[in-house]
Structures are given as structure tokens and as C-alpha cells.
N, C-alpha and C positions, 0 to 999 in steps of 0.2 A: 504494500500500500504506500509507504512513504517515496519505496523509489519511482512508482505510476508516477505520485504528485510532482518529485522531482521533475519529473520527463516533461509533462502537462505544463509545469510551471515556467520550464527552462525555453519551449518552443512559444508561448505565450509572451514571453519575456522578450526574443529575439523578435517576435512579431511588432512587440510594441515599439523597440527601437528602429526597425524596417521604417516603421511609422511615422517614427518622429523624425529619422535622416529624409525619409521624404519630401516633408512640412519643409524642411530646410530648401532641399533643393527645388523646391518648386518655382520661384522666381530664378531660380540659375541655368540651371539645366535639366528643360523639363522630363527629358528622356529618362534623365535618371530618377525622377518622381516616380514615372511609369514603372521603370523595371521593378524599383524597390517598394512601392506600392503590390504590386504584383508579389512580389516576394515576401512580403509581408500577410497575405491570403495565404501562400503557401505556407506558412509558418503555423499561420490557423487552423489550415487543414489540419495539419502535423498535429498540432495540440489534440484537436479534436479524436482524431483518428488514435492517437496513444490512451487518451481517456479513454474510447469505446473498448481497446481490444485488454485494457488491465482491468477493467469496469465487470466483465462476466467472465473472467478468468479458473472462479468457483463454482458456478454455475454445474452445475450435472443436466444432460441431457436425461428424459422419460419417455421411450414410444409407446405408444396403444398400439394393438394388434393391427388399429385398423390403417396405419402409418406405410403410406409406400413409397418412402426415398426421401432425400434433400436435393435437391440443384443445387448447384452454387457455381455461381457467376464474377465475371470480373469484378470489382469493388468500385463502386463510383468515385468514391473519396478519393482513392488509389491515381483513377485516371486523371482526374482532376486537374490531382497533385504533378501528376506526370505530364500534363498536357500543360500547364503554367511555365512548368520548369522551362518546357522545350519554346514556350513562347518567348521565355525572356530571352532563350540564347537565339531564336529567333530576330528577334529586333537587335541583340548584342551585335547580331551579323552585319545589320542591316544599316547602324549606328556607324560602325567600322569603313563601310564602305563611301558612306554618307561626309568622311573628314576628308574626305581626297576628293570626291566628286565623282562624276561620269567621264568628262572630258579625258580620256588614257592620256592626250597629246602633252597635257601638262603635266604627266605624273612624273614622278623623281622613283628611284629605284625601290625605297621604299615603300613608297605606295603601293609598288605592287604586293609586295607582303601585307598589308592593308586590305586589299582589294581581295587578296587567296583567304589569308583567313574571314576576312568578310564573307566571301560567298562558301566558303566551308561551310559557318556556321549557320548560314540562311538556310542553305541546299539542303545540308545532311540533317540538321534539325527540323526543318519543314515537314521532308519524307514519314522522321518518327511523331510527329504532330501528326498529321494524317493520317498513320499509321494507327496512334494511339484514338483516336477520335472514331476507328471503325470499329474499335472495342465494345464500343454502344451498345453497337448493335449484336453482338456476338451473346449467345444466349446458349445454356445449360453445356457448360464449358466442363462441368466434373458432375458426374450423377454418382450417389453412393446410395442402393437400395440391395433390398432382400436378394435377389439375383446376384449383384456383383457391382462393377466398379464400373461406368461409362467415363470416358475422355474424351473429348473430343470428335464425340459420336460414335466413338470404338465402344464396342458393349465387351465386355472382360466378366465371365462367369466367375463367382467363389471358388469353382472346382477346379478352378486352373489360378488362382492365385492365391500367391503364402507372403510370409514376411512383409505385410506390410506396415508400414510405420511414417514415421515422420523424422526425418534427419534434415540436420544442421550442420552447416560449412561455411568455413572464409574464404572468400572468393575476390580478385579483386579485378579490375577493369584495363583491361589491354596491357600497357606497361607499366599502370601507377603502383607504388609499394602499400598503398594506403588499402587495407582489406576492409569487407564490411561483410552480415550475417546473412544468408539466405537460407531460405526455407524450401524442402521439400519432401512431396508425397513419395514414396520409394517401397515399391516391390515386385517382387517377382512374378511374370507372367509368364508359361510355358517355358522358354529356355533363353526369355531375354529379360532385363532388370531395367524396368520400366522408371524416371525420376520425372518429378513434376514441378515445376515450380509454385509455391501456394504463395505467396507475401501478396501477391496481389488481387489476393479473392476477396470477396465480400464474406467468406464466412472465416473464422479464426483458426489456429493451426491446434487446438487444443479442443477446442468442436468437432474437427473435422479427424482427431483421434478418435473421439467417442462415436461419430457415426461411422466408423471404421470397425471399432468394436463391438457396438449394438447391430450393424445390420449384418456386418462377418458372423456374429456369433447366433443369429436369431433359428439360423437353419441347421439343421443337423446334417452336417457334411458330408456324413459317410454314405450317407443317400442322397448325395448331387445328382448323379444322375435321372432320376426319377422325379422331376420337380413337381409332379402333382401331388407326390406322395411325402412333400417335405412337410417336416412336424412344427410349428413354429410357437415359439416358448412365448405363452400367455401371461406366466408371473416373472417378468423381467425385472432384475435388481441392477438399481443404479450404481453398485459393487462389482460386477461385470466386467465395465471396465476398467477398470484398473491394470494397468499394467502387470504381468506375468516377472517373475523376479529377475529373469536373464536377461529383460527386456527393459527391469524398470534401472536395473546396473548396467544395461550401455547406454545409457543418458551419460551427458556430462555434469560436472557439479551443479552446477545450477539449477540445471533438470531435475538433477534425482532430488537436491533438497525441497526446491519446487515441489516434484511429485509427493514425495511426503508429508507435505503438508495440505497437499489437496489430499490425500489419504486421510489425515488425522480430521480434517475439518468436516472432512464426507460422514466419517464413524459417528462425530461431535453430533454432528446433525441429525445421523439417522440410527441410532445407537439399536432399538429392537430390529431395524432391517439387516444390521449386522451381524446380529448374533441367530437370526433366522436364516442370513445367506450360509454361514458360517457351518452352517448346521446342517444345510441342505446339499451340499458339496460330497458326492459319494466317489468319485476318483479324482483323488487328491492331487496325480501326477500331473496332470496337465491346468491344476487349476494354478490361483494365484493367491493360495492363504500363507506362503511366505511373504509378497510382497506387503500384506495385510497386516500380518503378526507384525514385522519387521519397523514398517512405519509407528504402528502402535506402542511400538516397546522405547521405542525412542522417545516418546512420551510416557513412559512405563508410571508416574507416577500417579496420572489420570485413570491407567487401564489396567493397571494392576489386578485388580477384579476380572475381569474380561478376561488378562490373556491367561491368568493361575487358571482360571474355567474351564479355556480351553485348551490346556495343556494338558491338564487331568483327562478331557475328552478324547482328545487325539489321542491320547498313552493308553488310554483304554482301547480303542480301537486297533491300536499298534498292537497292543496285548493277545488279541484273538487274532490277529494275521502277522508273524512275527517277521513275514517275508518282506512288507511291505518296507522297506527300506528310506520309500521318499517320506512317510510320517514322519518317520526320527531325521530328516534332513529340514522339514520343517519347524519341530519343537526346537530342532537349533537357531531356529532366528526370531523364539520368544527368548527374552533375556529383560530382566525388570531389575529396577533397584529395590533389593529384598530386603532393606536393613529394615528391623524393627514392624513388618508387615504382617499383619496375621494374615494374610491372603498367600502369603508364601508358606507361611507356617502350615499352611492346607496342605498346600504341594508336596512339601518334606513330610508331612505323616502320612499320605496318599505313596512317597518312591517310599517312605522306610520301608511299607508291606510289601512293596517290590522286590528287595533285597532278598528276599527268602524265595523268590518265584523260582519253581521249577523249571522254567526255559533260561538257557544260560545265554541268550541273548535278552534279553528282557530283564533279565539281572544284572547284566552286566553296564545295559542302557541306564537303568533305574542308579547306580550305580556314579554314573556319571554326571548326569540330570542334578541330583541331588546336590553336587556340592555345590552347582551354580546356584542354588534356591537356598542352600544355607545363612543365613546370617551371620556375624560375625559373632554375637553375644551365642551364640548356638557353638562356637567350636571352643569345646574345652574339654577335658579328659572322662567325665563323669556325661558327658550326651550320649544318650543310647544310640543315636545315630553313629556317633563317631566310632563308639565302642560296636557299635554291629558291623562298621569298614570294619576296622583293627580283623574281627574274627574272618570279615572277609580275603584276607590275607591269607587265607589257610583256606580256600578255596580250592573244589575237586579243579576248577580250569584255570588252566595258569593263567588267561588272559585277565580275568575278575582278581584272580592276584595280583598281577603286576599293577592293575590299574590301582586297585588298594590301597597297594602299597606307595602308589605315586602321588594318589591326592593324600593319604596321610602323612606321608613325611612332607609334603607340603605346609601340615599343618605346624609343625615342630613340635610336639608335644609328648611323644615318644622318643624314646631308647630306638638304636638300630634294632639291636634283640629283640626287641616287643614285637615291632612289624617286618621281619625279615622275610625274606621269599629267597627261595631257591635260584642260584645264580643261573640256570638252566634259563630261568623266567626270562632273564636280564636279555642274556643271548639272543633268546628267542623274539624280544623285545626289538634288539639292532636289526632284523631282516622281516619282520613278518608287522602288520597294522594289529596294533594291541587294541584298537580300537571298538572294531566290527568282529562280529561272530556270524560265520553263515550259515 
């Protein structure tokens, strides 16, 4: 928010001085009132257009069933913007030419450098004025609907496209050093990797993720073929989309902190649609309750309730399918500040019972879990917790020993002798992942 206002205030600001140097030269040189008058609208636009696109940046899209697509079209603002620009260096051309005259007979040598960039800038700007001015009329320039993606009247099925997203590049202009950010739609169609330029649409590059995700996601894909017989999901959650975690980590800094915080303010908002989507989520692999957990826990002092819940949930589930390997890669991206929390203290007496499970994976998990959830007033020599590690050291699987023996001597609170393990363990340790049990 303060940086939007910065932006809004800084083009506002440039506007008003366009302004006032106008004012100035209006008796002097009225060309120059023109140009900088003009540039001073441009400034507005600017303003304008920075307020609209950080203005609904929180915003979540909702469709009804009965929703069939978005168009989106050049940006008026956009062209506007682009069509002022080109006029000033229009007249700049035209200015240029105007201090030497028509008359060639009189010109001195450099006049004709005068005269070359003068008609450069008339000629080659005109063209993109014109150019820009037929954009008007150009109409349903990106279609994103149930079916798939149209461009520029190519219609592109879901079933032939993946990866798609939104990336960001510095780019800069013929031979200048000076870079600046652009934006594009990018993904793969059949065996070619289709990029789009978006800066200049009328819809927002943060919009145009979420209809990407709402209408990608509304059909059940594995029956493209069949489009009569697609199923399309009636109780859509505005959780959906959200970014997938592999997806929501190649963002760059900005992005990802960005997205997180559109994450946490979405939860803020819609806290029982959370914990209903949360819930309703039956293969875990391909969903997105890491990127979910992940944002939440960064706020862990808020959701600490929430994510102790559904950690307990998940671990239970993990418990009756011990194969399932992505649950436990996702309880690794719940992590709260546990100090002094009775919500953790749920968690630690929910893994102690774990500790004793007959599957020696699920002991060994339960095991690990545990000490992130301990507090620190919890480790001392007389916790049953700690003292149920100690005996876990003398565990039938060496892996639940070593591990044991690694978060307790962590603790420092023992003798070697008390928690010793088999130097076999050790060994076995240097070559084999102590981690996982399969």
C-alpha cells in the first residue's frame, strides 16, 4: 500500500511540474507548452493507471457455473498513454525541422542533421501513432475460458496446454543499457512455448493468473477428450488458486513475498472456507497445501491453531497410508513458533503416542516432528518426552537410533553413556539417508 501511494504520488507530482514549466513557457515558446502540457496528461494517465492496477491487487476472483470466459482486450489507458508519447516525439520531429526551414539551398551542413533526425522522428513515430491508434479497434485479443486459451483468434485447447504462468524479464530497447520490466503470459503449447506480452491489457497480470487457474482447473482433464462429458466443479474455492509450491518458489523475491501475503490475507478473510478446502483435498500430490501451510506458518502466531489442526490431520492420515511420502513433505512446511503455546503442546502429546507406533516409519517420522513442536521450557531431563527419545536410542532400527541419539545430544543434557548407539549406527549414518524408512 505505501509503495502504490508512493508511485500514484511520484507521477502526480511530475504531472504537476509538467504543469507548471508549461505556465512558464507559454509566452516563450509555445511548442514547448504543447509538448509539456501533453506530457503532463501523460503523467496522469500514469498516476491513474498505477492506482487502478495496486487498487484490486487483493481482490480474488469467484465464477458461477454459469460463467463462460473473460476477453481481454488492449487497455485504453495503455494506448492512450502510448499514442501521446508518440505524438510529442511527433511534433519533436516536426519542431526540428521547422529551425532550418524548407528552403535545402540555405542549409549549412548541419542542418542536414536537423532535417535526418527531424524526419526520423516525424516518419518513424507517425507509423507507431497509426499503428497504435488501430488498436481501437482490435477486439478479444486473449480469451481464457473453460475450453482453453484463444490469442489472437488461435483457439489452444487445455488438453494441449501445460505450464502456464506469468513471467517477468528485463528487457531493454535496441542498444540502450537502461532495462525496464515486462510482462508475460508463457506456456506450452504442443511442442512450441508460446510468450505473450500482457503490460498492455486492460485486464491485470494477477487477474489474468487467476483466470488461468479457475478456468485450467474447472475441467477435469483426464477426460479432454470427451468435452461433452466434462464434469465441471460447482463448489469452487477461491483457494484454488493459489499457487502450487514449485510454482509459488520460482517467483522472484518480490513475488513470493507478495504471494504470501495475498495467501495470508485470503485465509484472514475466508478462515471457515479454509479449513473446508483444507479438508476437502483427497490427493495431496498435486494439490497446493504446502504453499498454504507455508505462507500461514510465516505468520505462525495468528495460525497456530489452524496449522497444530492440521498437522494432527495430515499425521493421521499419513498414519493409515504410511507410503504416502508427499504428506510428510508437506507437514515439513508447517513450522510455528511453539514457545509457551498450548496448541503445540496438543501436537507433542498427539507425536509422544506416536513414538510407540508399531510402523517404524511413523515412529521414526513422529520422532522427528516432535522436536520441532517442543518448546524450550519442555526440554529438560525429567520430560517424558525426552526421556521416551533417551529409550528410543535403544531402538530395534538403527535409523530411530541414530536419529535419537542426534536430537538428544543436541539437547546437552546427557552423558555420552546414557545415549550411546552402536558405532555401526554412525557408519551406516555417512552413506545411507537416516532420515526416511521405506
Amino acid at each position: 500500500m505505501i509503495k502504490q501511494n508512493i508511485s500514484t504520488f511520484l507521477f502526480s507530482l511530475f504531472a504537476i511540474i509538467c504543469l507548471g514549466i508549461a505556465a512558464y513557457f507559454i509566452n516563450h515558446q509555445p511548442i514547448f507548452t504543447i509538448i509539456l502540457a501533453i506530457g503532463c496528461l501523460i503523467f496522469v494517465l500514469f498516476a491513474i493507471s498505477e492506482y487502478l492496477y495496486n487498487k484490486n491487487k487483493n481482490v480474488l476472483i469467484k465464477l458461477n457455473s454459469g460463467s463462460s470466459g473473460v476477453t481481454i482486450n488492449h487497455s485504453k489507458l495503455s494506448l492512450i498513454r502510448h499514442s501521446l508519447g508518440y505524438f510529442i516525439l511527433i511534433i519533436m520531429g516536426a519542431y526540428l525541422i521547422s529551425l532550418v526551414g524548407l528552403d535545402y539551398r540555405k542549409y549549412e551542413r548541419r542542418d542536414y542533421l536537423f532535417v535526418a533526425i527531424g524526419l526520423y522522428l516525424a516518419i518513424y513515430y507517425l507509423i507507431k501513432f497509426l499503428k497504435t491508434l488501430a488498436k481501437f479497434s482490435h477486439k478479444e485479443i486473449l480469451i481464457i475460458n473453460e475450453t482453453g486459451i484463444t490469442l489472437h483468434s488461435e483457439k489452444m485447447m487445455w488438453s494441449e496446454i501445460k505450464n502456464e504462468k506469468i513471467i517477468t524479464t528485463e528487457e531493454s530497447s535496441g542498444n540502450s543499457q537502461s532495462k525496464y520490466v515486462v510482462k508475460y503470459l508463457s506456456f506450452n503449447y504442443k511442442s512450441k512455448t508460446i510468450k505473450f506480452k500482457i503490460d498492455d491489457l486492460d485486464t491485470p497480470d494477477y487477474f489474468i493468473i487467476q483466470y488461468l487457474k479457475l478456468y485450467g482447473n474447472r475441467l477435469n482433464k483426464n477426460n479432454f477428450g470427451n468435452h461433452l462429458n466434462q464434469e465441471i466443479k460447482s463448489n469452487f474455492s477461491v483457494f484454488e488458486n493459489i499457487l502450487k509450491f514449485k510454482d509459488l518458489f520460482s517467483l522472484d523475491e518480490k513475488q513470493l513475498s507478495k504471494s504470501i501475503q495475498n495467501i495470508q490475507l485470503l485465509a484472514k478473510n475466508n478462515p471457515e472456507e479454509l479449513k473446508k478446502y483444507c479438508e476437502s483435498i483427497s490427493e495431496v500430490e498435486e494439490s497446493n497445501l504446502e504453499s498454504i501451510y507455508y505462507a500461514l506458518s510465516e505468520d505462525s502466531e495468528n495460525w497456530i491453531d489452524f496449522l497444530s489442526d492440521e498437522f494432527i490431520r495430515l499425521f493421521k492420515i499419513a498414519e493409515e497410508n504410511p507410503d504416502s511420502d508427499k504428506i510428510f513433505d508437506i507437514l515439513d512446511e508447517i513450522f510455528c513458533d511453539v514457545e509457551y503455546s498450548p496448541h503445540s503442546k496438543k501436537v507433542v502429546d498427539f507425536l509422544y503416542h506416536k513414538l510407540s507406533h508399531s510402523n517404524d516409519k511413523i515412529r521414526l517420522k513422529a520422532l522427528i516432528f516432535i522436536d520441532l513442536w517442543l518448546s524450550e521450557k519442555d526440554i529438560n531431563r525429567s520430560n517424558t518426552v525426552i526421556q521416551k527419545m533417551v529409550k528410543m536410542t535403544k531402538d530395534e532400527n538403527w535409523k530411530i537410533r541414530w536419529c535419537a541419539h542426534d536430537i538428544v545430544s543436541s539437547y546437552r543434557l546427557f552423558n555420552d553413556d546414557e545415549i550411546a548407539i552402536p558405532f555401526q549406527d554412525k557408519i551406516k549414518a555417512k552413506v545411507n539417508n537416516q532420515y526416511e524408512i521405506n
